[in-house]
C-alpha positions as CSV (number, residue, x, y, z in Angstrom):
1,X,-17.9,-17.9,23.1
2,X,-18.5,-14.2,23.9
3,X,-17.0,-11.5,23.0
4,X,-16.0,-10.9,26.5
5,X,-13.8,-14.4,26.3
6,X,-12.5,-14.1,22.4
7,X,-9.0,-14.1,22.1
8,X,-6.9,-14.0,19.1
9,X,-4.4,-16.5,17.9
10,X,-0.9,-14.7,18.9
11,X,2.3,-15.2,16.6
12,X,3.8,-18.1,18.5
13,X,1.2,-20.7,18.7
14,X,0.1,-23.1,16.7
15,X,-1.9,-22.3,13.5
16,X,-2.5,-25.3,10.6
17,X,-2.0,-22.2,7.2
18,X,-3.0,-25.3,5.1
19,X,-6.5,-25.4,6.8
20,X,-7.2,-22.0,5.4
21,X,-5.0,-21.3,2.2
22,X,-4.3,-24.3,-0.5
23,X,-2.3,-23.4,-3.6
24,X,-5.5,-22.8,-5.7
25,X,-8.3,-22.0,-2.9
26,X,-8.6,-20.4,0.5
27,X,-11.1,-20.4,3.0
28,X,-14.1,-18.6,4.1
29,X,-12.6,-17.7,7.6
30,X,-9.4,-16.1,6.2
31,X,-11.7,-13.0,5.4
32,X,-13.9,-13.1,8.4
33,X,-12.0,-14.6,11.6
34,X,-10.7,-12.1,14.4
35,X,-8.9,-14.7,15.3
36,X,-7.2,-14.9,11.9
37,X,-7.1,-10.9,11.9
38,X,-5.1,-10.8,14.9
39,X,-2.5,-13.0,13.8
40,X,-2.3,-11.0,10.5
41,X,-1.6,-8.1,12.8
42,X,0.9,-10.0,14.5
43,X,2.8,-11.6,12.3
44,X,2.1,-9.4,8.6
45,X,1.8,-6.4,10.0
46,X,4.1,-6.2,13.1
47,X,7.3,-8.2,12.0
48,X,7.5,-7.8,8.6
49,X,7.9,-4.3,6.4
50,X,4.8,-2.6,6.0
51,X,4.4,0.5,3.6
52,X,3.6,3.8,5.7
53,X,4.3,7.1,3.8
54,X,6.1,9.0,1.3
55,X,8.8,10.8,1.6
56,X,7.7,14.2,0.2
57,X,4.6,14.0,2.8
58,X,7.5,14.2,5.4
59,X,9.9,17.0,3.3
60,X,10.7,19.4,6.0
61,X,12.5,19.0,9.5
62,X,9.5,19.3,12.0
63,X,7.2,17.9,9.4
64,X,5.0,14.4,10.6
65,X,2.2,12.3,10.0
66,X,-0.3,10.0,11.7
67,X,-0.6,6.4,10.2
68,X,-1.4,3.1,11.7
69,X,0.8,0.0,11.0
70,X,-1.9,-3.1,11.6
71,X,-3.4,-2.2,14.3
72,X,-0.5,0.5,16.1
73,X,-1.1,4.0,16.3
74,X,2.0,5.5,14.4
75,X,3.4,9.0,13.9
76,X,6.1,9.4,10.8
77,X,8.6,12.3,11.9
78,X,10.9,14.2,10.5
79,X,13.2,15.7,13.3
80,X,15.8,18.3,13.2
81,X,18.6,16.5,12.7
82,X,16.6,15.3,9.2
83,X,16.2,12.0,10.0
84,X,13.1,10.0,9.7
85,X,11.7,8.2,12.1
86,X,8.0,6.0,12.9
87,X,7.3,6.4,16.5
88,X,4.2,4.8,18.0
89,X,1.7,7.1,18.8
90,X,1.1,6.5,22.5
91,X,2.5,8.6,25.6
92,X,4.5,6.5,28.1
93,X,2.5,7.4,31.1
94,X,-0.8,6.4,30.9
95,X,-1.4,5.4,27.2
96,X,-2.9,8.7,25.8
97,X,-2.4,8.9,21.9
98,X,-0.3,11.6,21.7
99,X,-0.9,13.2,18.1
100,X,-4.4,13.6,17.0
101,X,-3.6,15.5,13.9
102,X,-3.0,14.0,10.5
103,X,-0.3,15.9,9.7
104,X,1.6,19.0,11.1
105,X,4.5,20.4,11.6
106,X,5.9,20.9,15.1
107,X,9.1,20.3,16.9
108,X,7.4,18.7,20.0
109,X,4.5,16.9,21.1
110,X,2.5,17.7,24.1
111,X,0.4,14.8,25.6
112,X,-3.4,16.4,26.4
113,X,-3.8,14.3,29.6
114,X,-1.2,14.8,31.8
115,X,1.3,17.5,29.4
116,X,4.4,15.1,28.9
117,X,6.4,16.3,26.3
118,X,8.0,14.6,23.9
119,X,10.6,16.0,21.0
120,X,10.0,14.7,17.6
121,X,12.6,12.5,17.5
122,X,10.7,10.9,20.4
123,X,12.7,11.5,23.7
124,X,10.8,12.6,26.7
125,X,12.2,16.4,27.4
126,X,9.5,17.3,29.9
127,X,7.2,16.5,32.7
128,X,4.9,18.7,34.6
129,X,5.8,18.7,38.5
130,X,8.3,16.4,37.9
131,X,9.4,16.2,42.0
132,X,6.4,14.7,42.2
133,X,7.7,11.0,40.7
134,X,10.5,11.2,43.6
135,X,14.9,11.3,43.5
136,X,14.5,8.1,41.1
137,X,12.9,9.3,38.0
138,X,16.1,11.5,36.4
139,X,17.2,7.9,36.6
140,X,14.5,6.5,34.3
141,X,13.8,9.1,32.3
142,X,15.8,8.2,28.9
143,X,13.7,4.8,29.6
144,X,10.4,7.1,28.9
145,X,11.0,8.0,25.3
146,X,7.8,6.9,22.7
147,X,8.6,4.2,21.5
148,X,9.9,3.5,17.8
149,X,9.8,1.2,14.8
150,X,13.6,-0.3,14.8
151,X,13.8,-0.5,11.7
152,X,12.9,2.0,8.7
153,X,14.1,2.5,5.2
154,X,13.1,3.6,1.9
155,X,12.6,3.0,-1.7
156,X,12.8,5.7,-4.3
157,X,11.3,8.0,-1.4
158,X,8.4,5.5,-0.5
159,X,9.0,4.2,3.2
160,X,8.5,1.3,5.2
161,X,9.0,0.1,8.5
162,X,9.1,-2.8,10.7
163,X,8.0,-3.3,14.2
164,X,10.5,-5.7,14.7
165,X,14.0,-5.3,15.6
166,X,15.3,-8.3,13.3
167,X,14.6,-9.5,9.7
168,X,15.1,-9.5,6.1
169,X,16.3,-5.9,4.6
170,X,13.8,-4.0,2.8
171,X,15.7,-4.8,-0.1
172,X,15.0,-8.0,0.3
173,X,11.1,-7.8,1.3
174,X,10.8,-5.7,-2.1
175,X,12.8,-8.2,-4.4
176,X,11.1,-7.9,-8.6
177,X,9.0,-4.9,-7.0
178,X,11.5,-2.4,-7.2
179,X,10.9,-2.3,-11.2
180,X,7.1,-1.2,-10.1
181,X,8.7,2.1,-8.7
182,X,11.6,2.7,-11.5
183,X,9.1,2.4,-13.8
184,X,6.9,5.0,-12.0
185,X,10.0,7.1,-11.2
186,X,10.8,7.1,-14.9
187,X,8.1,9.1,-15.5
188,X,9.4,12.0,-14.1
189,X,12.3,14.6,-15.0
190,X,13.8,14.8,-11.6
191,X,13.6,10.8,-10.5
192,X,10.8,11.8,-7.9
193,X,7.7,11.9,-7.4
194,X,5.5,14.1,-5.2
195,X,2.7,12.9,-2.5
196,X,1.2,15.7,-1.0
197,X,-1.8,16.6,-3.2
198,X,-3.9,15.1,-1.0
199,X,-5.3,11.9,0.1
200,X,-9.0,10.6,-0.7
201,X,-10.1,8.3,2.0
202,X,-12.2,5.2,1.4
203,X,-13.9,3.6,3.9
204,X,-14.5,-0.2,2.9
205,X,-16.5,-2.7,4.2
206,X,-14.9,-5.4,3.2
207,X,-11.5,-7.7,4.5
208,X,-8.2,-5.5,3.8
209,X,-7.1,-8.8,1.8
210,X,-10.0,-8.2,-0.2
211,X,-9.4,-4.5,-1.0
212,X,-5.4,-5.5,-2.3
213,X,-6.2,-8.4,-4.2
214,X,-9.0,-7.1,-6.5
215,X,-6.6,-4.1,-7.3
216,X,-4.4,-6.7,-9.7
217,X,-7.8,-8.9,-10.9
218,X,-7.4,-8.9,-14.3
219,X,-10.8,-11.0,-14.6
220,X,-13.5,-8.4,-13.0
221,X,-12.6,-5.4,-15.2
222,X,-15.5,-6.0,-17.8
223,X,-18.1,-7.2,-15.9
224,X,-17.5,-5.0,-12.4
225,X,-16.3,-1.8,-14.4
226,X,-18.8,-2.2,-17.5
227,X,-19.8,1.3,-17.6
228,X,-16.3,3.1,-17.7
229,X,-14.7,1.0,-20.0
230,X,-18.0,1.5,-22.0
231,X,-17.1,5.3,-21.9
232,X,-13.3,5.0,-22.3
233,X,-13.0,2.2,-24.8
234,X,-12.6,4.9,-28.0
235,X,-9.1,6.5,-26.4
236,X,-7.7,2.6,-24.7
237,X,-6.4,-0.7,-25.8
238,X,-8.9,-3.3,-25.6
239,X,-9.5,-5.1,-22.2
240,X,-10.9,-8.2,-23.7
241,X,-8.0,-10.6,-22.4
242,X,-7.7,-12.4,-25.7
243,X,-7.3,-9.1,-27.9
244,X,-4.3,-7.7,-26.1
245,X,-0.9,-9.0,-25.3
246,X,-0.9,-8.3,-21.5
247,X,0.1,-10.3,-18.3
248,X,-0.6,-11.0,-15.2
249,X,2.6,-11.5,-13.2
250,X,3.7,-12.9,-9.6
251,X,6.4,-11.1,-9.2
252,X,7.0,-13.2,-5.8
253,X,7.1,-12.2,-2.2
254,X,3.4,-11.3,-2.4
255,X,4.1,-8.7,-4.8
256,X,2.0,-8.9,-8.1
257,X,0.9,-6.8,-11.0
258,X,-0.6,-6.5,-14.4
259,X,1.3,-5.5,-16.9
260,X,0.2,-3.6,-20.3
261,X,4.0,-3.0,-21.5
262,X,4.2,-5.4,-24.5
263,X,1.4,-4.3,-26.0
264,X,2.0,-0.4,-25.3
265,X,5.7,-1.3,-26.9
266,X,3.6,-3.2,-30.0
267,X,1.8,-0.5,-30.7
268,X,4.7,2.5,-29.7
269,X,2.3,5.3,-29.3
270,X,3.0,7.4,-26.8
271,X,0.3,8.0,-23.6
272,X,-2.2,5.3,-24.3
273,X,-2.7,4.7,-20.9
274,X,-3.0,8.7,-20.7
275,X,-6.3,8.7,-22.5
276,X,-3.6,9.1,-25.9
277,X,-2.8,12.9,-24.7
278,X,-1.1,14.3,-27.7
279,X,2.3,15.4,-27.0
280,X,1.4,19.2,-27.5
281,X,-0.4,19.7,-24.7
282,X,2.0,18.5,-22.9
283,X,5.0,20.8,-23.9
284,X,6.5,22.1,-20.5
285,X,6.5,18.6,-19.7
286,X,8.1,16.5,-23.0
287,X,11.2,19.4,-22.8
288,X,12.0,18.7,-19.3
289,X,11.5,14.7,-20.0
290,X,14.3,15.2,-22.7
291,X,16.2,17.0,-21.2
292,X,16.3,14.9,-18.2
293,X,16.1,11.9,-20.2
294,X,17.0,12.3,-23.7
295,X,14.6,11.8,-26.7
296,X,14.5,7.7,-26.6
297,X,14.5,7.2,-22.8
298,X,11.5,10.0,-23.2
299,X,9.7,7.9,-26.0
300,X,10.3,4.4,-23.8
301,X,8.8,5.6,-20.7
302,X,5.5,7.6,-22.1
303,X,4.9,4.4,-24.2
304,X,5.6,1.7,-21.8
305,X,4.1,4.2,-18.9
306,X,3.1,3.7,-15.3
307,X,2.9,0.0,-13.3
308,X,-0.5,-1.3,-12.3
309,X,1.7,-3.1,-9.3
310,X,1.0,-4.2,-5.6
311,X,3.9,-4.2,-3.5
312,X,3.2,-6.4,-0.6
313,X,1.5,-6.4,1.9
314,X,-0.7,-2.5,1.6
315,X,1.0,-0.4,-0.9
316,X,-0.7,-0.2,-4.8
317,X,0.8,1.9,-7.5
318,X,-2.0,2.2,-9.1
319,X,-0.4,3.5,-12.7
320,X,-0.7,7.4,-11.9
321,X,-2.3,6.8,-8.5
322,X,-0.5,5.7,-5.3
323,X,-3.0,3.7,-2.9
324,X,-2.4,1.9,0.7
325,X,-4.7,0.3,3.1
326,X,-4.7,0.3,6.9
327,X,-7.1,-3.1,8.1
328,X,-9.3,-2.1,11.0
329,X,-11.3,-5.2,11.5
330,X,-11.7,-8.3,9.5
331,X,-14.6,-6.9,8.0
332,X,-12.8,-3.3,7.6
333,X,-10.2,-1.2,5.5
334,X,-9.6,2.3,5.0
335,X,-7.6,2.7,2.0
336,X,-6.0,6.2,1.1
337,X,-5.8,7.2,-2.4
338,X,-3.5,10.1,-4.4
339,X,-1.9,11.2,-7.7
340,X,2.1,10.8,-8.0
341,X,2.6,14.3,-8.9
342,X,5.8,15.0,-10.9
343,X,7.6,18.1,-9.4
344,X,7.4,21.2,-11.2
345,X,4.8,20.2,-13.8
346,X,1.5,21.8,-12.5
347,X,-0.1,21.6,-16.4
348,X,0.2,17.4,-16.0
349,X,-0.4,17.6,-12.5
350,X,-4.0,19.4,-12.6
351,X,-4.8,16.8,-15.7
352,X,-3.4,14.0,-13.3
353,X,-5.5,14.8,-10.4
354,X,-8.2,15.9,-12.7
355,X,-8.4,11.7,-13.6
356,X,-8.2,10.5,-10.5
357,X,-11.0,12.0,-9.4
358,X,-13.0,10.9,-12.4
359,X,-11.9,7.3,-11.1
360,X,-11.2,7.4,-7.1
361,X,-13.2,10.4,-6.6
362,X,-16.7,10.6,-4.2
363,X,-18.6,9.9,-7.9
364,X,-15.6,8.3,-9.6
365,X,-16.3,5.6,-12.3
366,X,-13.7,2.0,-10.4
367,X,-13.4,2.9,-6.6
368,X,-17.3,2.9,-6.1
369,X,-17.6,-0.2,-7.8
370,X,-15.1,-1.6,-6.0
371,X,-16.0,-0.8,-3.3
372,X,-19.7,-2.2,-3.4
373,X,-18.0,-5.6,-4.8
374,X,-16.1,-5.7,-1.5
375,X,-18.6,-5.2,0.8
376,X,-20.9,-7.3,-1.3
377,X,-18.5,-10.2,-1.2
378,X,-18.1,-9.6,2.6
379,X,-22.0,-10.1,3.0
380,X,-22.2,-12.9,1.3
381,X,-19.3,-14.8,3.1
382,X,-22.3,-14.8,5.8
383,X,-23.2,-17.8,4.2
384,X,-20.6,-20.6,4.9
385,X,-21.9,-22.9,2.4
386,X,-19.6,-23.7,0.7
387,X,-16.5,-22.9,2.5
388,X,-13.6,-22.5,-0.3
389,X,-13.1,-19.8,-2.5
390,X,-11.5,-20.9,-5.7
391,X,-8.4,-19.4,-7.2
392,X,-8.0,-22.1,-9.8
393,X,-8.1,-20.1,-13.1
394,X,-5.2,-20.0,-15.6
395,X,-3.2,-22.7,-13.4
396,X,-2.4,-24.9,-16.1
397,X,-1.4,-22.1,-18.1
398,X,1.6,-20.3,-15.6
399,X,5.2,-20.4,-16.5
400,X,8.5,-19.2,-14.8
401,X,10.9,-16.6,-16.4
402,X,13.2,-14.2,-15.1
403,X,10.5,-11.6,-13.9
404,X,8.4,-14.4,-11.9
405,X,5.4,-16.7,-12.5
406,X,3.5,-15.2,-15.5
407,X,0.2,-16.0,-17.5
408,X,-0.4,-14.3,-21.0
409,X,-4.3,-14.6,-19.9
410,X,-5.3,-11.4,-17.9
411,X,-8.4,-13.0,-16.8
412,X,-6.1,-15.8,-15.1
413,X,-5.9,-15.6,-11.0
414,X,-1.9,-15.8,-10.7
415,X,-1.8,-12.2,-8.9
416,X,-4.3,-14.4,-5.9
417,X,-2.2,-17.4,-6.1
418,X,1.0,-15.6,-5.3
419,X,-0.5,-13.3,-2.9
420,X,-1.6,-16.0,-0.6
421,X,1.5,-18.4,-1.3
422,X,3.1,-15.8,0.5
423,X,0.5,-15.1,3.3
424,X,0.7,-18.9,4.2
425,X,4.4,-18.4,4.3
426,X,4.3,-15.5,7.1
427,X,1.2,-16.3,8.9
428,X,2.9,-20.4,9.6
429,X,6.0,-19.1,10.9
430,X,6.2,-19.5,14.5
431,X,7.9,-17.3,17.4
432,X,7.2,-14.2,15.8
433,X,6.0,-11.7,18.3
């Protein structure tokens, strides 16, 4: 077939997920079919909630962003009446994408082709030689407004939106996830967090599925990341998976993580997974913690520390890193990386941003081998011999509790499991689009 005559698989028709995904392999073609990638942008990323900014990016009426939700052009507005809203970057005349900026402030937006205007709340409020469209356009007018995501909420200031108009509540679509973010929010003396230090952008070669799923691999750490943990290994807790009491956790709904809390609690020392920062320097910080907090909330939260958590299906908290991916083709993934700055605490914040670069940055220690792995798996997926990918390890071993399916080996591939029990769920459900 050429590429003239490809068409993707669409929402509603028929698609066999137990050709592709079983409960401990998936296939080749899940990573490399456009037709497979469509109905991912269909179904995952069009009807159900998708992560798309933060709401410190967006703090100030006027203030916006540009995004993409699968494959839709979005803009994330605050208007004037302080309400935010995710309206789809495209004028209704002829298609132009409106806002080329990534981010801005401004009260209107003025299309470059033709000059339709558009407020930021999204209503169309002018048109250049309007008599020209005849006696019948007032009529249509409020019928010319961008359109919008109909639904958007928020989660301790991180928010989502749907494209479509009916579904589960976010609420819902976070479920065990929502103890990712407390846990992050507990880090700070004012509940919040801040996102607007900035956003490294990684260009991956490699399937978005890819890019999410290796973020909560507990097995690749060693082997992948030799060299850092080489260097960090004097000021961390062993990663060897049978020296440390750590889990890997389905925590359902796609969401998954790996958690370092018991043995941070075993061991009750503050900012382990801080590179063991000594409380002095620190102070500005450790007084407004307590007095936010109070001295044993304080100690709990700097020993227990950030999540290492993917909320499903593009957002990563990523301990004291945020990341999200937008999928461009099967094959590619930009993924946006930043610090959770803490408000009012430049001293932690400049040692915070100071890290990330040392591991996300353009000659950072994980993200460059990460990213190589990706695009290294994506080559060889060339070959299609053989066909199945195995996600078969530490199968035996998962048991249920009240937090989800968990495995006390870190190395085991529950995180995988979970993930694409729940990408079989959405990508068989039918009359979706």
């Amino acid at each position: 077939m050429t590429t003239a005559e490809t068409t993707h698989t669409t929402a509603s028709d028929a698609f066999d997920v137990t050709a592709v995904v079983q409960e401990n392999r998936v296939h080749g073609s899940v990573y490399t079919s456009p037709e497979i990638f469509g109905r991912e942008m269909d179904t995952i990323f069009r009807t159900g909630w998708v992560y798309v900014a933060h709401e410190s990016e967006v703090s100030e009426k006027g203030d916006y962003l540009t995004r993409r939700i699968g494959s839709n052009p979005v803009v994330i507005a605050r208007g004037k009446d302080d309400r935010v809203r995710v309206l789809l970057n495209r004028c209704t005349h002829r298609a132009n994408r409106l806002c080329n900026a990534e981010k801005g402030n401004a009260s209107s937006f003025r299309c470059p082709y033709h000059g339709w205007t558009f407020s930021n709340d999204g209503s169309l409020t002018a048109v250049p030689m309007r008599t020209g469209y005849g006696e019948d356009f007032q009529r249509v007018r409020s019928d010319l407004g961008l359109a919008r995501a109909p639904r958007v909420d928020s989660y301790g200031g991180f928010v989502f939106a749907s494209l479509a108009e009916d579904g589960i509540t976010l609420a819902e679509h976070l479920g065990r996830a929502t103890t990712a973010i407390d846990r992050l929010l507990a880090l700070s003396p004012t509940g919040t967090i801040d996102l607007r230090s900035g956003w490294m952008k990684h260009h991956h070669r490699a399937n978005w599925k890819m890019v999410v799923e290796n973020n909560v691999d507990g097995y690749h750490a060693l082997f992948t990341h030799a060299s850092v943990y080489d260097a960090v290994r004097p000021a961390k807790v062993s990663h060897v998976p049978s020296k440390v009491d750590v889990v890997v956790r389905d925590l359902g709904g796609g969401h998954s993580e790996i958690d370092y809390s018991a043995e941070y609690r075993k061991l009750d020392e503050e900012f382990i997974w801080y590179g063991r920062s000594p409380r002095e320097k620190l102070p500005e910080y450790i007084a407004a913690m307590e007095e936010a907090h109070g001295a044993e909330r304080t100690h709990d939260a700097l020993v227990v520390g950030p999540p290492h958590t993917l909320i499903w299906p593009n957002l990563f908290l990523a301990e004291m890193s945020v990341m999200f991916v937008e999928p461009v083709a099967p094959d590619e993934t930009i993924a946006y990386t930043g610090i959770a700055a803490m408000p009012g605490q430049d001293r932690l914040n400049e040692r915070t941003l100071r890290r990330a670069e040392g591991a996300m940055g353009p000659a950072g220690f994980l993200i460059a081998d990460d990213g190589e792995i990706g695009m290294r798996n994506q080559a060889g997926l060339a070959a299609e011999d053989p066909e199945w990918l195995v996600l078969a390890r530490g199968e035996e071993s998962d048991i249920e509790d009240e937090t989800g399916t968990v495995n006390t080996d870190k190395s085991a591939e529950t995180p995988q499991r979970g993930f694409y029990r729940q990408w079989a769920a959405v990508m068989g459900q039918e009359d979706q689009a």
